[in-house]
C-alpha angles and dihedrals in degrees: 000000000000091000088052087041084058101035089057087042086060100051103048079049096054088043086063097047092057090043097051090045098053098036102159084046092045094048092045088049089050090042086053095049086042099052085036089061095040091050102067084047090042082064099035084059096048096046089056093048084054095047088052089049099057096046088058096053112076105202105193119193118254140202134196125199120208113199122200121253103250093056115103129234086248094061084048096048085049096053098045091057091046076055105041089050087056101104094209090063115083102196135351123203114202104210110188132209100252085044093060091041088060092049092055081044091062099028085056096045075060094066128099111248091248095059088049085050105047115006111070125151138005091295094061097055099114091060094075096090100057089081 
């Protein structure tokens, strides 16, 4: 026991030496163990803020109905309140035509002059970001 008890007390003497002697290589070796080992519970504690996130947020499923032009308000108005008295739907919003007219209207006085000049329609996308 005494001869395995020395030869351990060498070595851990020897393995100072070296350390002592080579200091800078020693500490990067010790910052690289240490970031190697923060890493993995870095990510453990990321992962968890994200899973509390995401309890916290409710995400509840939506659907939007399109009518065709040439259907009435009254059509529309019908079919909101078939929907509304469904007890599986939680809330239903009517936008009318003239409402959602209104709200291109705004979202359009928000655009740069340059974007009302030159960049009208689906095809033209692209040009957004040459503002």
């Amino acid at each position: 026991m005494r001869a395995w008890l020395r030869q351990h007390r060498l070595a851990f003497a020897a393995a100072t030496r070296k350390w002592l002697a080579q200091r800078a290589a020693a500490l990067l070796n010790a910052l690289a163990l240490g970031v190697a080992l923060a890493l993995p519970a870095g990510g453990y504690a990321l992962l968890e803020g994200l899973h509390g996130l995401s309890t916290r947020s409710a995400i509840d499923p939506q659907l939007s109905v399109f009518m065709r032009t040439d259907v009435g308000p009254e059509a529309a108005q019908r079919l909101a309140a078939r929907l509304r008295s469904d007890p599986r739907v939680h809330r239903v919003r009517l936008i009318t035509r003239e409402d959602a007219l209104d709200i291109v209207a705004y979202i359009k006085s928000l655009w740069s002059p340059y974007i009302l000049a030159n960049c009208q329609g689906a095809k033209h996308m692209n040009c957004m970001s040459h503002q």
